[in-house]
C-alpha positions, 0 to 999 in steps of 0.5 A, a space after each residue: 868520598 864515602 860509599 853512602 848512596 851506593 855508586 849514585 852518580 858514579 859511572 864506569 871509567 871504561 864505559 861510561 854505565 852508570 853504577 847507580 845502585 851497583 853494590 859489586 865493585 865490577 860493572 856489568 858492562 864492561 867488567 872494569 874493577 872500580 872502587 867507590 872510595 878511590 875518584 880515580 877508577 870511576 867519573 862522576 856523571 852528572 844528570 843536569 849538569 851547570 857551571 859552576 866555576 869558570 876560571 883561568 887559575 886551575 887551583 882556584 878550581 880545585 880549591 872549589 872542587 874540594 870544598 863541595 866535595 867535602 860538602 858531600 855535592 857531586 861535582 866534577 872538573 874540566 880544563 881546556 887547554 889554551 888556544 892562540 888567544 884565549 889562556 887554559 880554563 878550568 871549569 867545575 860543573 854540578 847538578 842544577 839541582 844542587 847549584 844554590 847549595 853548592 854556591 853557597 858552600 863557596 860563599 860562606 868562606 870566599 872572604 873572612 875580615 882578615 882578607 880584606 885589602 889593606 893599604 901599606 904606609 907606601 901607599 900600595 894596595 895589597 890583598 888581605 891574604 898577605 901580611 908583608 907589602 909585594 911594593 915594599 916589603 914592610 910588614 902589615 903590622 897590628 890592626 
């Protein structure tokens, strides 16, 4: 994360102002040191926030994180712990009104050609991230 922007949408770990247009490095509130380079002294506070992963598998849910984040859109993570029925959940939330943008950073790399499925000689279906059959264990060959 860069320090473009000044602190927009950036807000203070230990009391939640915003540091919008702040160029120290303290808040004013509560006087928590934070530093705009480092995620882990400040949260992200989001104006309009919307879903925009939900899922069961937390690194599918960073993976999305990293991706927008690198796209420069403000984004930010929750995960909920398992209940007695329902398994844990990761969810990624953004600005309504970088939603469209933010979709589409994830959709232009969801799928390449080399990931799509392919059917071994054994007759097992297998997803195209992988090269050696999880049935048999044969190689998915040239092709």
């Amino acid at each position: 994360m860069s320090a473009e922007g000044k602190f927009a949408g950036k807000a203070c770990i230990g009391c939640g102002y915003r540091l919008d247009g702040i160029r120290s490095r303290q808040c004013p509130e509560c006087g928590k040191v934070f530093d705009p380079d480092d995620p882990l002294t400040f949260v992200i506070q989001l104006d309009d926030p919307v879903i925009l992963v939900n899922t069961t598998i937390t690194a599918e849910a960073h993976n999305a994180m990293a991706r927008v984040d690198a796209a420069g859109i403000p984004a930010t993570i929750e995960h909920a712990a398992p209940g007695l029925i329902e398994p844990a959940r990761s969810v990624v939330w953004v600005d309504r009104a970088d939603l469209d943008r933010a979709q589409g950073v994830l959709a232009s790399s969801v799928e390449s050609p080399s990931s799509a499925p392919w059917t071994c000689a054994c007759g097992a279906e297998v997803d195209g991230d992988f090269e050696v059959c999880w049935q048999c264990g044969k190689s998915r060959g040239p092709g």
